[in-house]
C-alpha positions as CSV (number, residue, x, y, z in Angstrom):
1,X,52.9,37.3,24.7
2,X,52.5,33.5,25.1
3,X,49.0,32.2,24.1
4,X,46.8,29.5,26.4
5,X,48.1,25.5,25.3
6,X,45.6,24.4,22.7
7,X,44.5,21.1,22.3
8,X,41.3,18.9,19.8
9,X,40.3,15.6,20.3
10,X,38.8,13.8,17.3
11,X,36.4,11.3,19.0
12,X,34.2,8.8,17.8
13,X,32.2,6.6,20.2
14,X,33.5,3.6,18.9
15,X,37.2,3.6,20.0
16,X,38.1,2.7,23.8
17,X,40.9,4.3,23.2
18,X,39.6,8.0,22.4
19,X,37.3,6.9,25.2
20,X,39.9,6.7,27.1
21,X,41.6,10.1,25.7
22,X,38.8,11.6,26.6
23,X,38.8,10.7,30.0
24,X,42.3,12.0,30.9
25,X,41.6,15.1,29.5
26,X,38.0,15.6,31.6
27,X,39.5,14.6,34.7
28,X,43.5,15.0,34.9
29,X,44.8,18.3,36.3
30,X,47.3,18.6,34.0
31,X,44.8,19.1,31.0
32,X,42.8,22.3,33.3
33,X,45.6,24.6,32.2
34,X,44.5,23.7,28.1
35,X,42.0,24.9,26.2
36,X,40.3,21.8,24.8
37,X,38.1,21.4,21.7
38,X,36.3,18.1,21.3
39,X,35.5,17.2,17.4
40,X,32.7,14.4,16.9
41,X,33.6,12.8,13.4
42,X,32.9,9.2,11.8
43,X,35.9,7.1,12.3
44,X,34.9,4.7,9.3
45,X,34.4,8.0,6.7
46,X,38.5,8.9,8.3
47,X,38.9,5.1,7.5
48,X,37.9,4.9,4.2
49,X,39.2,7.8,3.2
50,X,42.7,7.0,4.2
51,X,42.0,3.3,2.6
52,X,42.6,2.0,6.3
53,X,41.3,-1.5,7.7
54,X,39.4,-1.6,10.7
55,X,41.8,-2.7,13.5
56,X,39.7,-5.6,14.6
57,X,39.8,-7.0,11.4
58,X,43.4,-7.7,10.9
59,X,44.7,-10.8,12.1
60,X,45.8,-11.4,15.7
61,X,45.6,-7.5,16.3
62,X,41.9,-7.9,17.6
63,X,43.1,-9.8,20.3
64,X,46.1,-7.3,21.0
65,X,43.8,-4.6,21.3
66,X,41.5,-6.2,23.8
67,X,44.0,-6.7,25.7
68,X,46.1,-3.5,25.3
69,X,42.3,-1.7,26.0
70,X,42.2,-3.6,29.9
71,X,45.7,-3.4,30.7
72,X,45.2,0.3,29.8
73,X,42.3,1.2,31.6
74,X,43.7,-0.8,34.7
75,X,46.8,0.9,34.4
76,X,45.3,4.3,34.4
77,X,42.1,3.9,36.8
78,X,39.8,4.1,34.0
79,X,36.3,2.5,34.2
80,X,35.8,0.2,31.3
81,X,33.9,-2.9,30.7
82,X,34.7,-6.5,31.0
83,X,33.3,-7.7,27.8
84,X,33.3,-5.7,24.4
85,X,30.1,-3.6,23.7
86,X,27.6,-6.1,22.3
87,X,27.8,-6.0,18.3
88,X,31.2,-4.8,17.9
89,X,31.8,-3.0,16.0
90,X,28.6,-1.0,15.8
91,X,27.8,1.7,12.9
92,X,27.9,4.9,14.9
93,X,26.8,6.9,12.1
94,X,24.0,7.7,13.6
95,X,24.7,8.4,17.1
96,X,27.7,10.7,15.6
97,X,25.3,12.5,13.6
98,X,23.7,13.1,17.0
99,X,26.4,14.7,18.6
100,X,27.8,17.2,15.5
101,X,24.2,18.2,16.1
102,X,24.5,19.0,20.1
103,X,28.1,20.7,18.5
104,X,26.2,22.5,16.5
105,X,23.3,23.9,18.8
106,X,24.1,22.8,22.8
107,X,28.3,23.1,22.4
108,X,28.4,23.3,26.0
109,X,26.6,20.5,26.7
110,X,29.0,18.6,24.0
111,X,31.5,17.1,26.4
112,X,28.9,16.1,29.0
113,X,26.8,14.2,26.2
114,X,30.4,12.4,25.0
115,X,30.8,11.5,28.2
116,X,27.6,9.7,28.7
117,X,27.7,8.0,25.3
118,X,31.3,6.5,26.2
119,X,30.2,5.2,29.4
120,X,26.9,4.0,28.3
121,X,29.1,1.8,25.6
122,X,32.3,1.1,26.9
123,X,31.3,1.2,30.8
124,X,27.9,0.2,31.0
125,X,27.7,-2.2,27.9
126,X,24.9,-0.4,26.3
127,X,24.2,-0.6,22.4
128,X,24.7,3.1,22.3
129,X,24.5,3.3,18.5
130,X,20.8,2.5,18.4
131,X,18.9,5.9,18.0
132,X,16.4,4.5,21.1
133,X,19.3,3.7,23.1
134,X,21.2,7.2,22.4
135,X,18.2,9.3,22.9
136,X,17.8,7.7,26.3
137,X,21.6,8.2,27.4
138,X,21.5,12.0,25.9
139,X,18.2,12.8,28.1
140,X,20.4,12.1,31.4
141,X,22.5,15.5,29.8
142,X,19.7,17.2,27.2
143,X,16.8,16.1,29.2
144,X,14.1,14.1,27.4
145,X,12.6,17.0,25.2
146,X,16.3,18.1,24.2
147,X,17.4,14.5,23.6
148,X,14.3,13.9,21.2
149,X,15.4,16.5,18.9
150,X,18.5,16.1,19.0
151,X,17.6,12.3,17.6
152,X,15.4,14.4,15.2
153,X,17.8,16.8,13.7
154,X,20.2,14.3,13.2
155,X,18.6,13.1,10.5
156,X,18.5,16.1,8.5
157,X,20.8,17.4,6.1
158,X,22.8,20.2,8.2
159,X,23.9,17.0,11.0
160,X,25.1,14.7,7.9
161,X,26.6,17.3,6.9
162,X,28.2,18.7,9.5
163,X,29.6,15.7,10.6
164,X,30.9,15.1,7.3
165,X,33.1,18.5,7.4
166,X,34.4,17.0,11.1
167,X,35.5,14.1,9.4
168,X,37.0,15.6,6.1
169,X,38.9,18.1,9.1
170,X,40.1,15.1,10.6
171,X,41.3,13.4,7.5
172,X,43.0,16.9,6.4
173,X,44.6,17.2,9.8
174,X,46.3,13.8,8.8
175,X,44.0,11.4,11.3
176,X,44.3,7.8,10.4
177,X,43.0,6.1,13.4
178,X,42.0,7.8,17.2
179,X,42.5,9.0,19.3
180,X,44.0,11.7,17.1
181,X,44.9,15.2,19.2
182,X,45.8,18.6,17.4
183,X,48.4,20.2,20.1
184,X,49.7,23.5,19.7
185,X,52.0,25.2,22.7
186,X,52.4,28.4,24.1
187,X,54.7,29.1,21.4
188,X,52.4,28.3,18.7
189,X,53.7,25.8,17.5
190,X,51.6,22.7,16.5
191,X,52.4,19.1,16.4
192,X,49.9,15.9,16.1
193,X,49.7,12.8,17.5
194,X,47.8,9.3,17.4
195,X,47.1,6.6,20.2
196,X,46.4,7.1,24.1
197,X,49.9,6.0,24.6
198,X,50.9,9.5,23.6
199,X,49.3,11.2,25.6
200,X,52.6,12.3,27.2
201,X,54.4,13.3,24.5
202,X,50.9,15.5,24.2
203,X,51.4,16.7,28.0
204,X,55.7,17.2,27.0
205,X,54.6,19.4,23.7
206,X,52.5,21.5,25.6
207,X,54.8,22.3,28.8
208,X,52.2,20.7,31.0
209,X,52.8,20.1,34.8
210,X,52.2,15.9,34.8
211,X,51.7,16.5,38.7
212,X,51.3,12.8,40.1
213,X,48.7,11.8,37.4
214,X,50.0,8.1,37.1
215,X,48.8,7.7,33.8
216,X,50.7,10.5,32.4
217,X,54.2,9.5,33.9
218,X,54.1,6.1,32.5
219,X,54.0,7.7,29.2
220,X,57.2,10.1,28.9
């Protein structure tokens, strides 16, 4: 018997593009036939491990990618800033901590809190890596009690290292860079993929129906 389409999204606050992933896969109809699983993990541990280079840092791809991130999110009716969060890029170690603790404890309040951490940085401009900033974006979904603990556990032991084990997963699942999705078909079989603009061959591997979803077409 043919299983349910699988799909997880590594995400770390601090890539548009994952943002971006993200976004598709809350709100397209093609993804509501998929179970999805959404990893938090620290982008600069997959980094270092892989002895990769920040994008920004490399000559004339900054400016690429600040471009490639508003043609994108044009393209595909996704909110996004006009300016780059201030103090980019942050360290989101903190704020990552944050959510492998709402994994951890509130995992169905995991993609709501995602959600308001990407728009509170890539949307709304805020400097969601700050713990005081955070805490007030996760009390819109945790409420302010929930979001205060959360803050608080993620400075214990069990949050570092749970988001630790998110990111060695991430680096054994061969992540480089994100977005990086996990896909595996009705037929079990499982193939991986980097970037936003493969999110088709994501929708093609799975059997997905792309519908009218704009975004999608331009992609296969």
């Amino acid at each position: 018997m043919a299983q349910k389409p699988k799909l997880t999204l590594f995400v770390d606050i601090v890539s548009p593009f994952a943002y971006m992933a993200f976004y598709v896969l809350q709100r397209s109809q093609a993804f509501k036939q998929v179970e999805i699983t959404y990893i938090p993990i620290f982008l600069g541990g997959v980094m270092k491990a892989c002895d990769n280079r920040p994008p920004i840092s490399i000559t004339n791809k900054a400016a690429y990618i600040e471009s490639d991130r508003k043609r994108w999110s044009k393209y595909a009716n996704i909110p996004m800033g006009k300016d780059m969060p201030k103090d980019f890029p942050p360290m989101t170690l903190h704020v990552m901590r944050a959510l492998a603790v709402v994994e951890q404890h509130q995992p169905d309040k995991l993609a709501d809190s995602i959600a308001a951490l990407y728009k509170g940085m890539w949307v709304d401009g805020k400097t969601t890596h700050k713990p005081e900033v955070f805490e007030a974006v996760l009390a819109e979904v945790l409420g302010k009690e929930g979001a205060k603990s959360v803050v608080e556990q993620s400075t214990k032991p069990e949050a570092k290292a749970k988001l630790q084990a998110n990111t060695d997963l991430a680096f054994k699942e061969g992540a480089f860079g994100l977005p990086w999705f996990v896909a595996t078909n009705k037929e079990g079989v499982t193939e991986k993929y980097w970037g936003f603009d493969h999110l088709g061959q994501v929708v093609e591997h799975l059997g997905l129906d792309r519908g009218e979803a704009k975004e999608l077409r331009a992609m296969l």
